[in-house]
N, C-alpha and C positions, 0 to 999 in steps of 0.2 A: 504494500500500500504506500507506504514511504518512497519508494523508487517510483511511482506512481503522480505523485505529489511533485517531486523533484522534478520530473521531465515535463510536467503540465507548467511550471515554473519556469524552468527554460525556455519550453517555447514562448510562454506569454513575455521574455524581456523582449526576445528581436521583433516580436506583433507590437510593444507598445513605441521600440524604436522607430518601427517601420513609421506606425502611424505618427510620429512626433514627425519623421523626416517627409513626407507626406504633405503634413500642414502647413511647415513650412516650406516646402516647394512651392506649394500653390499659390504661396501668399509671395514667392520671389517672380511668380511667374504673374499674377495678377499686378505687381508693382511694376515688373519690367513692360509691360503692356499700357501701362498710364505714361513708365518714361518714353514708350517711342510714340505713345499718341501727343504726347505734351509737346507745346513748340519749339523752335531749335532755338539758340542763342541771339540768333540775326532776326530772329521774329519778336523778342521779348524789346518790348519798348523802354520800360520803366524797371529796373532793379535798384536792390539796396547800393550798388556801388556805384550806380552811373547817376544815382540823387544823391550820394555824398553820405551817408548813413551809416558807412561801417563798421563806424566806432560810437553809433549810436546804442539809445536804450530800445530802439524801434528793434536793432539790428538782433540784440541781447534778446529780447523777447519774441523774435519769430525763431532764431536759433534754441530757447525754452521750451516755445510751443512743440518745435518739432523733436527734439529729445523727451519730452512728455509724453506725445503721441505715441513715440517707437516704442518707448518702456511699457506704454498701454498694452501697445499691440501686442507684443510680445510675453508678458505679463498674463492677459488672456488665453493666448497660445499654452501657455505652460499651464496657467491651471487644469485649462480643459485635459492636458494630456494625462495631470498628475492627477485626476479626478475620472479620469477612464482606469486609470492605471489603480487607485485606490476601489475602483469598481472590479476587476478584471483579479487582482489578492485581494478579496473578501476574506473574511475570516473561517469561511468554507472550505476555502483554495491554499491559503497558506497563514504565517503565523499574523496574527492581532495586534501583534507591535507593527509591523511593513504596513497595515490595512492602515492602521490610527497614523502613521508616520505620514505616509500619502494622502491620505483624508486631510490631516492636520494642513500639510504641503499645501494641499490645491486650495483648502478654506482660505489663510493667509494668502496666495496668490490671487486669490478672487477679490477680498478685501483692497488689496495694491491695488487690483485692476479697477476696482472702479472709482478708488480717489485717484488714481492716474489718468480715468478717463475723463470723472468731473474737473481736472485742472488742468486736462490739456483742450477742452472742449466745452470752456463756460463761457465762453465769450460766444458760441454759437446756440446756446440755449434757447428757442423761442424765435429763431432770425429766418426760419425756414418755413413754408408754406406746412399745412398742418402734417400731412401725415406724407412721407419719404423715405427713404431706404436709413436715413441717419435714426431717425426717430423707430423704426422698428427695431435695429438693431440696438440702439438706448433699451426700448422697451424688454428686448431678450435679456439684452448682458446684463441688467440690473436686476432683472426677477431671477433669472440664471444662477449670478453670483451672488444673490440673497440670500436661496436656499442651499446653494455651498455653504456660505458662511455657519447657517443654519444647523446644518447636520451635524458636525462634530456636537452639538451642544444637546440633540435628544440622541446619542449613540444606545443607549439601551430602550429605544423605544423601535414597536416596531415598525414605524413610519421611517426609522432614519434607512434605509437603503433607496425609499422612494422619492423622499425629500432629496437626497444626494445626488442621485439618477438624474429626476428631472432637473435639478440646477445644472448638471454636466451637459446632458441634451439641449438643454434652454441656452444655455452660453453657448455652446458649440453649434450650435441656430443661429445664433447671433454671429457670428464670425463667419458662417459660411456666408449669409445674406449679405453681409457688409461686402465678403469678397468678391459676392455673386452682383450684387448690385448696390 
């Protein structure tokens, strides 16, 4: 049963690898797709160095914004995976410490994610027609990463694997959508 256990364990690291490398592909292939639809150099009119801003606070805080964003991004990225991954060692599967380690992992990562998301995207709060691809994916990745955050805290109930489940699902909606549209 033990050598059982062990081999079912194995294979699940390279399936949660796979799908880590997976996400982020998609998401280098869906960026590289925005850089060649985006204009070239000789089309950009107006930049931070050709108004003289480089060494502004204007300059400091779009370089912020986008260091916010990436940590968002990627910060989500990881919970979803360590919250598949705390899905996939359940405490069925293998030991209760790796399960709660992971759980614990993707709840804090979920947390990150979405003060990294309110801080790098409060200035866009309400500036957009009512309902759009920004605002559903808001609406995912926050009920998503809710009930992440949620689940370590009823673990002896039996609601926490569906409480978990669907904040995993729920955020991992969320990121597809945002990638999808």
């Amino acid at each position: 049963m033990k050598q059982i256990q062990c081999f079912i364990i194995e294979i699940r690291i390279p399936l949660i690898v796979l799908l880590a490398i997976l996400i982020l592909s998609a998401s280098l292939s869906a960026e590289e797709q925005l850089l060649q639809s985006a204009p070239s150099n000789s089309q950009i009119v107006f930049s931070i160095e050709s108004l003289g801003l480089e060494g502004s606070s204007l300059s400091d805080e779009l370089g912020q914004a986008s260091l916010l964003s990436d940590l968002h991004k990627y910060f989500g990225y990881a919970a979803v995976v360590m919250g598949a991954a705390a899905g996939i060692f359940n405490p069925a599967v293998a030991d209760e410490d790796i399960h709660g380690v992971l759980g614990g992992g993707a709840a804090a990562l979920s947390a990150a994610t979405l003060g990294l998301g309110f801080a790098a995207h409060y200035d866009e709060i309400g500036t957009e027609p009512a309902w759009n691809s920004n605002l559903v994916h808001t609406i995912f990745g926050i009920t998503g990463g809710t009930l992440m955050i949620i689940a370590p805290f009823i673990s002896h109930s039996d609601l926490h694997p569906i409480v978990g489940g669907t904040g995993v699902v729920l955020m991992g909606t969320g990121i597809v959508w945002k990638l999808a549209f």
